[in-house]
BARO-454986 format. One record per residue: residue in three letters; z, x, y of N, C-alpha, C in turn. Coordinates in steps of 0.001 Angstrom, whole numbers. Layout:
> ALA; Z; X; Y; Z; X; Y; Z; X; Y $
...
END
This chain:
> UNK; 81084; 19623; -3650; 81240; 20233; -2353; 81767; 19156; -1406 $
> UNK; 82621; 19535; -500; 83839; 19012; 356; 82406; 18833; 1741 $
> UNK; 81758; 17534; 2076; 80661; 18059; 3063; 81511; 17258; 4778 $
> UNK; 81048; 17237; 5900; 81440; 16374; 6791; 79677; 15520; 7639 $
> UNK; 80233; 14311; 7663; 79384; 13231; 7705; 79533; 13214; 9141 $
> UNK; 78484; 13482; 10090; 78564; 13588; 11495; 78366; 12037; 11525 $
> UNK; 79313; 11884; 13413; 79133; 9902; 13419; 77642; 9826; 14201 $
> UNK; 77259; 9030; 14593; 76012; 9173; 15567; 76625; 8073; 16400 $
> UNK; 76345; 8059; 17743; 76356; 7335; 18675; 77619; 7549; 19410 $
> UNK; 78348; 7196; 20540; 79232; 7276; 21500; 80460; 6883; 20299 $
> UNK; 81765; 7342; 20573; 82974; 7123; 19963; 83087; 6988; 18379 $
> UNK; 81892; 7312; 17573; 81919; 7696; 16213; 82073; 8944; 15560 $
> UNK; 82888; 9186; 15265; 83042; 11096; 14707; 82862; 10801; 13614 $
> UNK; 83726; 12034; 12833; 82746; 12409; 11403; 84447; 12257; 10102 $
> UNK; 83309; 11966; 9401; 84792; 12092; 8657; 83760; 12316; 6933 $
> UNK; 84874; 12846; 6200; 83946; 14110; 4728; 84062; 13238; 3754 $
> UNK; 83608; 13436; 2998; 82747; 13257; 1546; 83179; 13637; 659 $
> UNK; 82774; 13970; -865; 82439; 14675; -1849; 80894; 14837; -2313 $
> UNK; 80387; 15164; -2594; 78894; 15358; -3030; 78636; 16176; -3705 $
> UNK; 77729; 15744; -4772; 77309; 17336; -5974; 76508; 17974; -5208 $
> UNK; 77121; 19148; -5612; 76048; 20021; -5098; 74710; 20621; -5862 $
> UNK; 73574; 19753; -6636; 72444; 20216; -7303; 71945; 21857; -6963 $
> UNK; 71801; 22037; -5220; 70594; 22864; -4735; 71331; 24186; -4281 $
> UNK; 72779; 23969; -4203; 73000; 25160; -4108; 73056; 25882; -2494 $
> UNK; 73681; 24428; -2036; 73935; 24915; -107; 75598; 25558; 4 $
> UNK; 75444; 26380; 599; 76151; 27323; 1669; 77486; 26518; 2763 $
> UNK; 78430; 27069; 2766; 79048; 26673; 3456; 78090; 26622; 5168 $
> UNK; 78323; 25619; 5989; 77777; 25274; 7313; 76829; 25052; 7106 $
> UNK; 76168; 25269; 6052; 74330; 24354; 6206; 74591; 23298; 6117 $
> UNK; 73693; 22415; 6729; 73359; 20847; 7450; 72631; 20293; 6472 $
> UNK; 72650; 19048; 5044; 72303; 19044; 4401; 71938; 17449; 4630 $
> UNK; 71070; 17296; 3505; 70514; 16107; 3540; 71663; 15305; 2029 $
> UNK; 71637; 14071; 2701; 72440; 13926; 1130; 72321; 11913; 792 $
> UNK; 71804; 12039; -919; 71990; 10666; -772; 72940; 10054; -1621 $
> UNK; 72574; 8555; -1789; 74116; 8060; -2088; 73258; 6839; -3372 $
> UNK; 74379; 6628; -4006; 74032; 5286; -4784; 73597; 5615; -6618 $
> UNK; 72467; 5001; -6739; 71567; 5327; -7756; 70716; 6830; -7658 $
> UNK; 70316; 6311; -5922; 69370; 7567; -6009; 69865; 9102; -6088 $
> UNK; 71483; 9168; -5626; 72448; 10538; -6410; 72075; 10365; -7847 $
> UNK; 72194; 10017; -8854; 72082; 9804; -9978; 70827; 10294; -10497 $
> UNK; 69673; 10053; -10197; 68465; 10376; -10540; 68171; 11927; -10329 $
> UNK; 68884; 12244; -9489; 68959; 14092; -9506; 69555; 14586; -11568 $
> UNK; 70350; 14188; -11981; 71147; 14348; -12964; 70667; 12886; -13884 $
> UNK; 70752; 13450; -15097; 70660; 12578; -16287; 71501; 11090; -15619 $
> UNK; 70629; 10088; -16474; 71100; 8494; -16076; 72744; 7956; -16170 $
> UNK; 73437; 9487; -17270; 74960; 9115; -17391; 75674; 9976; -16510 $
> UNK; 75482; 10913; -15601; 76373; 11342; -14588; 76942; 10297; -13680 $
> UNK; 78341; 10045; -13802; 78946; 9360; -12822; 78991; 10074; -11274 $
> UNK; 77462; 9919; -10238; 77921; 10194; -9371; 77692; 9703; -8549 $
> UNK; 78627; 9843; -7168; 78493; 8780; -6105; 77090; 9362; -4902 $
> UNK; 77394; 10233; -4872; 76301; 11151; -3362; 76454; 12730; -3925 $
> UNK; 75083; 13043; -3576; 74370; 14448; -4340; 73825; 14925; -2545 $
> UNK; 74300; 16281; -2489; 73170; 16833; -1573; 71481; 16952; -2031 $
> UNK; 70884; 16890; -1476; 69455; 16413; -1751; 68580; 17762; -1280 $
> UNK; 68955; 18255; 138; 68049; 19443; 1018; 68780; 19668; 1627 $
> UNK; 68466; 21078; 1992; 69253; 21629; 3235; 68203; 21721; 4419 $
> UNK; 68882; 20628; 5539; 68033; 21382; 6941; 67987; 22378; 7396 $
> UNK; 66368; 22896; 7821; 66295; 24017; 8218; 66611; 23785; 10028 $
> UNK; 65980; 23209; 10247; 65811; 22657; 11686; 65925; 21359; 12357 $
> UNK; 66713; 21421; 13048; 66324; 19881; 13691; 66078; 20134; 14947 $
> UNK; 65069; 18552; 15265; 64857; 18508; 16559; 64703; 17094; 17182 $
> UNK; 65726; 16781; 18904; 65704; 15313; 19052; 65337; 15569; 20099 $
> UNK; 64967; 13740; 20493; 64213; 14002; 21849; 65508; 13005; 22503 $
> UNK; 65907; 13150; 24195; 66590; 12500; 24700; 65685; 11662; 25801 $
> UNK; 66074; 10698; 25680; 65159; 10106; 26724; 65737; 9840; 28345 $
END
């Protein structure tokens, strides 16, 4: 799945990915996703992969100060 990586902070935007998709998210759901080894451990020790969606957020919530 084709995902987009929001920037955080002033003058950082977003720019996309690739990521397996294990769980089975929906186009526009807000997903959790990791990267490295720990993609890998979703899938047997020989999947070559870089970043796996992990969860889909249900909710978020920030505080502004």
């Amino acid at each position: 799945m084709v995902v987009e990586v929001e920037g955080t902070g002033e003058g950082h935007g977003s720019r996309k990915m690739v990521a397996a998709d294990y769980i089975g998210a929906g186009q526009g759901d807000k997903v959790i996703i990791v990267t490295g080894s720990s993609a890998r451990h979703v899938f047997d020790a020989e999947t070559p992969v870089d970043a796996t969606i992990a969860g889909i957020i249900d909710s978020l919530e920030s505080e502004k100060e």
